[in-house]
C-alpha positions in Angstrom: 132.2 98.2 70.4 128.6 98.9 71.3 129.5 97.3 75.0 132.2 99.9 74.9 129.8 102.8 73.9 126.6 101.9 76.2 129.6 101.8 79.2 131.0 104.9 78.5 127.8 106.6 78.5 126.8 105.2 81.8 129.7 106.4 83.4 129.2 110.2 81.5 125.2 109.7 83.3 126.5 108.7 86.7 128.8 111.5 86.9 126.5 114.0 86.1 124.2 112.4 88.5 126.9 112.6 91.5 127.3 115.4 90.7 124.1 116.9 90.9 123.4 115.0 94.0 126.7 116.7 95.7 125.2 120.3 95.0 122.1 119.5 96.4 123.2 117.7 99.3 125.6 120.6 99.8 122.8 123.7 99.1 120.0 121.1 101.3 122.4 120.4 104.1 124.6 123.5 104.7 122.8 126.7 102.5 119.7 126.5 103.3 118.7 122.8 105.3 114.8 121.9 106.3 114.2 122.5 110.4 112.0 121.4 112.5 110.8 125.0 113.8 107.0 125.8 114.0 104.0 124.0 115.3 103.2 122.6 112.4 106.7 120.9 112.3 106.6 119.5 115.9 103.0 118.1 115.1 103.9 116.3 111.9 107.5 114.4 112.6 105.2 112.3 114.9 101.7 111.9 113.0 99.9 108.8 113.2 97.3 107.7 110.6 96.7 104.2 108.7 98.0 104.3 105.1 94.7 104.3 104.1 91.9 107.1 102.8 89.8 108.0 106.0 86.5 109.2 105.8 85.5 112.6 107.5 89.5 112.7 108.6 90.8 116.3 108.7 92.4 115.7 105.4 91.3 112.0 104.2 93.7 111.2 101.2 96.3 113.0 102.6 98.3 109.5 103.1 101.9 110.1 101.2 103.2 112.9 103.3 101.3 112.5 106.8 103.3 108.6 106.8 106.4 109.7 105.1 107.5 112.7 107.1 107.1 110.9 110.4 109.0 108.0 109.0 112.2 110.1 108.0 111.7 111.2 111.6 112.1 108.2 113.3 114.6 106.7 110.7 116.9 109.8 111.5 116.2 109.0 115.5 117.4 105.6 115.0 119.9 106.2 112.4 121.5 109.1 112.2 120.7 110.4 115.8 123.3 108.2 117.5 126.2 109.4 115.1 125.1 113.2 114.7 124.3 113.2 118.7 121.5 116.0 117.9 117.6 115.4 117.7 116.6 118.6 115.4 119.9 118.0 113.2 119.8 114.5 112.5 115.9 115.6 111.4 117.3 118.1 108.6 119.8 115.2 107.8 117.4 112.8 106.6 114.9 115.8 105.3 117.8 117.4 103.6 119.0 113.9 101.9 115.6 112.9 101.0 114.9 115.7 99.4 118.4 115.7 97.4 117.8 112.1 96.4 113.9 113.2 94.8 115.3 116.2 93.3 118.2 113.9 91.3 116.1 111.2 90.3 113.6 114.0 88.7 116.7 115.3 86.9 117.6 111.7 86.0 114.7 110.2 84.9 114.6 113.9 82.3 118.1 113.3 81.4 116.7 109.9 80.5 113.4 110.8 78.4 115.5 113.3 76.4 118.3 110.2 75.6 115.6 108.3 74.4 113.4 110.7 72.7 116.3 113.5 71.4 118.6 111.2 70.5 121.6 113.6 71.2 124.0 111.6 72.6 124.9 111.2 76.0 127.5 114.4 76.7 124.7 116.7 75.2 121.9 115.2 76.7 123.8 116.0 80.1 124.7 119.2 78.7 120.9 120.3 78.1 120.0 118.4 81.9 122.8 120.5 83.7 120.7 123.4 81.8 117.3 122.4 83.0 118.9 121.5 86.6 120.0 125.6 86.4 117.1 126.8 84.9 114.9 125.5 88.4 117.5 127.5 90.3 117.2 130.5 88.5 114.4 131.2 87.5 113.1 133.5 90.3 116.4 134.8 91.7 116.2 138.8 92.5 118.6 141.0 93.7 116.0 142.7 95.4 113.9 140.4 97.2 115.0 137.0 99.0 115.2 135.0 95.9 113.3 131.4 95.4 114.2 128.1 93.7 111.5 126.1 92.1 112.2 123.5 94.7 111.8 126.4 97.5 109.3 125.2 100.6 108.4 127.8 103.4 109.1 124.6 106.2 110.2 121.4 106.5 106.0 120.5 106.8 105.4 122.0 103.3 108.6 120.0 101.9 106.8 117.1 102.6 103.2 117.9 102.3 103.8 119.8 98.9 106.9 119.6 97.1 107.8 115.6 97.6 104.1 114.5 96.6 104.6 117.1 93.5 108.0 115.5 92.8 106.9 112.1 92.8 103.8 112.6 90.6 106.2 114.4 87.9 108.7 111.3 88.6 106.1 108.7 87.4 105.1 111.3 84.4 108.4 111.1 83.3 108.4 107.5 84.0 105.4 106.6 81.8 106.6 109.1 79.0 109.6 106.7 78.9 108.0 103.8 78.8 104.9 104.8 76.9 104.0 101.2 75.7 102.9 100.0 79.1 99.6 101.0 78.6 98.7 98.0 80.5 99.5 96.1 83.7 97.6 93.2 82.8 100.5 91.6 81.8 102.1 89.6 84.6 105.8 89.6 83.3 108.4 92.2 85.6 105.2 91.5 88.5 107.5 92.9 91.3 108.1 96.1 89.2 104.3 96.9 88.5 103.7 96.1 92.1 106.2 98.9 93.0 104.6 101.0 90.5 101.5 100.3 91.8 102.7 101.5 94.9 103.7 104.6 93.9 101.1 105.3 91.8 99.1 105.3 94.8 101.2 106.8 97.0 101.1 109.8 94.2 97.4 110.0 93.9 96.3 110.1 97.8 99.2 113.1 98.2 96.8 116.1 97.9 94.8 117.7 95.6 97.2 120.5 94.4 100.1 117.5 93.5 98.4 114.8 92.5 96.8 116.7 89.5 99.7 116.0 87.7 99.1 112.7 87.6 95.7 113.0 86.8 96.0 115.6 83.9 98.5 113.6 82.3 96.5 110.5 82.8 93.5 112.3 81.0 95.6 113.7 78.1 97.3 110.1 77.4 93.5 108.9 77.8 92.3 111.7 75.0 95.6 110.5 72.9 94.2 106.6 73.5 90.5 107.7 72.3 92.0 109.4 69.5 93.8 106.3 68.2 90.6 104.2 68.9 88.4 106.3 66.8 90.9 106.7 63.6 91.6 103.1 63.9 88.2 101.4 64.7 89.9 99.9 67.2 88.0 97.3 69.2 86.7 98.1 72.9 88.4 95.4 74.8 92.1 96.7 73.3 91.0 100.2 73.9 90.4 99.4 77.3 93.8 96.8 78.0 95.8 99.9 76.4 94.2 103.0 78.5 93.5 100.8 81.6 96.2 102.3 83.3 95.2 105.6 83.1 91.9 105.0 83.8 92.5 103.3 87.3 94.7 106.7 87.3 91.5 108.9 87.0 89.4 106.7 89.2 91.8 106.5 92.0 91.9 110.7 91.9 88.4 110.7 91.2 88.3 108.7 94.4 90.6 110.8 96.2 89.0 113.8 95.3 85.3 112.4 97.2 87.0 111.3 100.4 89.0 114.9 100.5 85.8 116.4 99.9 84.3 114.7 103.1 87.4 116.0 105.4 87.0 118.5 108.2 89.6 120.6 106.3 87.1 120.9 103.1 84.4 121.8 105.5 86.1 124.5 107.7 86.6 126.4 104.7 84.3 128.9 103.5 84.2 132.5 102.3 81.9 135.3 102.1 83.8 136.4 98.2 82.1 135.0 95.3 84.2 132.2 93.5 85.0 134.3 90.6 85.9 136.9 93.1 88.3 134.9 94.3 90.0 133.5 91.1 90.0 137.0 89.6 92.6 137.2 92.7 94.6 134.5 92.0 94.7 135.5 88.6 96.3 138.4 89.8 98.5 136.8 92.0 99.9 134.8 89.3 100.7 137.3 87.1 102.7 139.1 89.6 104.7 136.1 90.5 105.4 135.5 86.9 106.1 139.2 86.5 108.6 138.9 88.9 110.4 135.6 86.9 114.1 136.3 86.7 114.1 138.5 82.9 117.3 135.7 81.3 115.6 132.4 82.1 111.8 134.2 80.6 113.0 135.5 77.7 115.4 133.1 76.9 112.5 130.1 77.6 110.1 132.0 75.3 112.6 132.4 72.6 113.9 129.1 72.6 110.2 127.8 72.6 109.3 129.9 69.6 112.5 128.6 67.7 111.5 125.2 68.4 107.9 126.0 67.0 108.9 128.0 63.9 111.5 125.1 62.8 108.8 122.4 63.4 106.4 124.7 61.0 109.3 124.8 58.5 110.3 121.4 58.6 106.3 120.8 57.7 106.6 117.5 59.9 108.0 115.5 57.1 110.6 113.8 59.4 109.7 111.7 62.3 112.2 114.0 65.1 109.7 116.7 63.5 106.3 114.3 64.9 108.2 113.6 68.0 109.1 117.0 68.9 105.5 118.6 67.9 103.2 115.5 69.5 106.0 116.1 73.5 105.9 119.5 73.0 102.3 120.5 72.7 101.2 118.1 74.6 103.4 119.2 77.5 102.1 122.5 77.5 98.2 121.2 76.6 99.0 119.7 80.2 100.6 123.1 81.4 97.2 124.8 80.5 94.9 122.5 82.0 97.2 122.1 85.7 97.2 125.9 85.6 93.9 126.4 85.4 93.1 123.6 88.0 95.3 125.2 90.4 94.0 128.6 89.7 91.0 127.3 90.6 91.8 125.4 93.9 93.6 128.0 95.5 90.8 130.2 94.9 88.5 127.3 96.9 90.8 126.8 99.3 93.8 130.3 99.8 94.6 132.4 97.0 98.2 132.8 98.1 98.5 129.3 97.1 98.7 130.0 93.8 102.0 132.2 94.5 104.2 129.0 95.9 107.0 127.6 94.5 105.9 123.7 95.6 102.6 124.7 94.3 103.6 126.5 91.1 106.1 123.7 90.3 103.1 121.4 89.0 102.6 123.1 85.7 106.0 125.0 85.3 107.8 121.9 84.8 105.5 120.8 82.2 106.7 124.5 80.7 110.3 123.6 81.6 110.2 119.8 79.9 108.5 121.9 76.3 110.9 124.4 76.5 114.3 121.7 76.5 112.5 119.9 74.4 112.4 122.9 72.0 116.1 123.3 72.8 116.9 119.4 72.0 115.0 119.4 68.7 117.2 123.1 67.8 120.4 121.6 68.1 119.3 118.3 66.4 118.5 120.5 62.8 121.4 123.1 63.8 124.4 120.9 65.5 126.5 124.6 65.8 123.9 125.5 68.5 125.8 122.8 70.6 128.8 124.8 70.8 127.4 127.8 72.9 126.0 125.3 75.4 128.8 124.7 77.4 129.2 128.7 77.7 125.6 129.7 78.7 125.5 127.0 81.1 128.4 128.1 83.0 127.4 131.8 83.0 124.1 130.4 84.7 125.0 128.4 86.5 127.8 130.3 88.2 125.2 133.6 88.9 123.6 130.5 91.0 126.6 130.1 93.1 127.6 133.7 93.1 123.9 134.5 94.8 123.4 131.0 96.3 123.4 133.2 99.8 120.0 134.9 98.1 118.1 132.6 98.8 115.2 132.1 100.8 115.4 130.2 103.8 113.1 127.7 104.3 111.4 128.6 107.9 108.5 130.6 109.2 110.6 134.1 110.3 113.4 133.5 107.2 115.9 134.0 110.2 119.4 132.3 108.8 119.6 128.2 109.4 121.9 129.2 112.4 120.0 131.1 114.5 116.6 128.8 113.7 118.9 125.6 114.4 120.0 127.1 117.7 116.4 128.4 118.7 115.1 125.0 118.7 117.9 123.1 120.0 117.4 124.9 123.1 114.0 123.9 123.0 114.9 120.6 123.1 117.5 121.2 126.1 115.2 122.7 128.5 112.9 120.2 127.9 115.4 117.6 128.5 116.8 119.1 131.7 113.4 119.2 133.2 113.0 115.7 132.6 116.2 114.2 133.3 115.0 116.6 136.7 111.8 114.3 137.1 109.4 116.9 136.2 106.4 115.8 134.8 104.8 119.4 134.0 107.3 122.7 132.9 107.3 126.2 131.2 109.5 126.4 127.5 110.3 129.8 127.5 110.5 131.0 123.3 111.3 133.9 121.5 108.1 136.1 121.1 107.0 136.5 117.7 104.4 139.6 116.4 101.2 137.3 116.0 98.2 136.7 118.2 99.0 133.3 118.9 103.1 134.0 118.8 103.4 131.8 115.5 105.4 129.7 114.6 106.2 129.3 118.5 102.6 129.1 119.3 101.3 128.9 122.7 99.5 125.7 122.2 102.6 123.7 120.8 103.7 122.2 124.1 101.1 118.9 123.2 102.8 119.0 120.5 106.4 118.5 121.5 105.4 115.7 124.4 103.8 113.8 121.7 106.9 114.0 119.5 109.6 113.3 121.8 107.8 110.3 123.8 107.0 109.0 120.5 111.0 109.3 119.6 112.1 108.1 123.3 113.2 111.4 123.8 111.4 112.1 127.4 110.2 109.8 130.1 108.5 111.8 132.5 107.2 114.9 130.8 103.3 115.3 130.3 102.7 119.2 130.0 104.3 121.8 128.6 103.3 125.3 128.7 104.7 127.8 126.7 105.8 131.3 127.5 107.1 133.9 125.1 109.9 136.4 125.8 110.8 139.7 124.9 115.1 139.0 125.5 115.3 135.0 123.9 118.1 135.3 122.2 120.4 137.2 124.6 119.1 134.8 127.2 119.9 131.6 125.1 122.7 132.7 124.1 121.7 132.6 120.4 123.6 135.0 118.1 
């Protein structure tokens, strides 16, 4: 019976798995895919650097996205190029599946925590996910101004830079939340599993400063939760140490990547005349008008369902364990919240304030928010079962406003011009450069639309390097060593791009 039972609730998880994969595939592939458009983009699906911190590099620990993005470029050359018969498309392919796949396992490995934590049963538990799925959608839709998605990126560079690194630190959060007694990896049973994790782990720290805090936060709060126990408990040093050694080596390897970023030509090329406070006073401001502008249903209703989750834990008087387990995930999800926010406040004021006003930034503390405020939600309908039954109803209302606006959204390139016409745009740039090799050129002019800034960005004038080095590296071009690049008034007519 129980055979039956764990089966059945499988097959409910994988279903509501596909199908969150299928949306995203379908809103990542077709509604608003990743292109390769700007300079940035054209440098990056090509980048070369050991997968190792380098000392006085531009950006050091920057290892996770500067090897992953051009490996999804040459897998989609080799793998998807000779099926989809288009360079820039099979690109967004891989991006757009990547991305997808991160996106569901986040949601899964949630679904997952809240199973094992909530104890609600598996069509709730997918219930309350689908929520939280809609909730990341939603939460700054406008009817106003191009609406955003808490997995919104401004390029296909950013997507990998920003939001996978952030994704994959919240990933192994979730991850060690689930598994919360492997303080350890001293032990050498499942070695091929903590070698993976290892990996990971890694991978997650030398990212870049603004995602791998997530990590690092949670690592310290766990540690504070450790020392706690230690103290109340006289517990001895060496078991203190075998059950926080994890998150210590956490906190050393950010500590780590922290001093080699620090040494970068990146960290040194920035400077400003503003004092620091100056600066975070601007952030500060920043933030609260990006907050001011969160979508009025999923900010009230967040709030509210966080202060009913509170005042029933205050009632209950923690006399249950649900009542521990809710009040020790909750608060310490948004002791975490507090401290990423104020970490990012202050890095964007170090490094740009309008960091602070980006979706693949703000995700690193809003889903620590998000995670409380489900939590809350969970722990409501486990004292009040009834609360269950309107579920099914506000999803759907959400979740179709998603679908009915799904064509508000932002799109994610430079000049928000529609996937289309940005598609098309650097297609052709492909094409000419193809002709003039295939024409044994070695040197040519790529005429590009002209765009209002001094160095015609995102088509800048000094991007032609970039190209060469990208399409030798992909066997694109054989003879091709210099491109110049010219802007023009009449692109699109001439192009035929519509």
């Amino acid at each position: 019976m129980k055979t039956e039972k764990r089966a059945g609730e499988r097959l409910v998880y994988g279903g509501f798995l596909l199908g969150v994969l299928a949306f995203l595939l379908v809103f990542f592939l077709h509604y608003r895919p990743l292109i390769v458009d700007n300079m940035d983009d054209w440098t990056y699906i090509s980048f070369s650097r050991a997968a190792v911190p380098i000392w006085k590099y531009w950006n050091p620990s920057r290892v996770l996205p500067e090897i992953l993005m051009p490996a999804c470029a040459q897998a989609a050359v080799w793998f998807v190029m000779p099926f989809a018969g288009d360079y820039v498309w099979s690109i967004s392919i891989v991006a757009g599946v990547f991305l997808s796949l991160m996106i569901t396992l986040y949601i899964g490995l949630f679904a997952r925590l809240l199973a094992d934590r909530m104890q609600l049963g598996a069509p709730v538990t997918v219930l309350v996910s689908a929520l939280f799925l809609v909730f990341h959608f939603r939460s700054w839709m406008s009817p106003w101004i191009a609406s955003q998605h808490m997995f919104y990126t401004g390029c296909i560079t950013t997507c990998f830079f920003y939001l996978i690194p952030a994704l994959l630190n919240i990933q192994l959060v979730l991850l060690m939340e689930i598994k919360k007694d492997q303080g350890s990896m001293a032990d050498g049973e499942h070695v091929i599993q903590k070698g993976l994790l290892i990996i990971l782990l890694y991978l997650a720290v030398f990212s870049n400063l603004f995602s791998s805090c997530i990590l690092a936060v949670y690592a310290g709060y766990r540690l504070l939760c450790c020392m706690a126990e230690a103290i109340r408990s006289r517990m001895p040093l060496k078991h203190f140490l075998k059950k926080s050694g994890l998150f210590l080596g956490i906190l050393a390897a950010w500590a780590v990547s922290v001093i080699f970023e620090l040494s970068g030509g990146r960290a040194r090329n920035l400077s400003s005349e503003e004092p620091l406070m100056d600066r975070i006073k601007r952030v500060i401001h920043l933030l609260l008008d990006v907050i001011e502008r969160m979508e009025d249903t999923v900010f009230y209703l967040s709030a509210a369902i966080l202060v009913a989750g509170l005042v029933l834990m205050l009632i209950s008087r923690w006399k249950k364990p649900e009542d521990r387990t809710y009040a020790l995930a909750v608060l310490g999800h948004l002791f975490c919240a507090g401290v990423t926010l104020l970490y990012l406040i202050v890095l964007s004021a170090s490094t740009a304030c309008e960091y602070i006003t980006r979706m693949d930034v703000l995700i690193c503390a809003v889903f620590h928010v998000l995670i409380a405020v489900f939590y809350s939600l969970s722990y409501i309908i486990g004292k009040w079962r009834n609360a269950v039954l309107a579920m099914p109803l506000v999803t759907f209302i959400m979740a179709f406003d998603v679908l009915l606006g799904i064509d508000t959204f932002a799109q994610s390139n430079v000049l928000g011009t529609s996937a289309d016409v940005c598609l098309k745009t650097n297609r052709s740039f492909v094409q000419q450069i193809l002709e003039a090799d295939q024409a044994g050129l070695t040197e040519m002019t790529l005429r590009v639309p002209r765009c209002d800034t001094e160095d015609n960005w995102p088509y800048a004038f000094h991007m032609g390097g970039r190209m060469v080095t990208a399409l030798k590296s992909h066997d694109m071009i054989d003879h091709i060593e210099v491109i110049h690049v010219e802007a023009i008034d009449d692109y699109d007519t001439e192009f035929g791009i519509d």
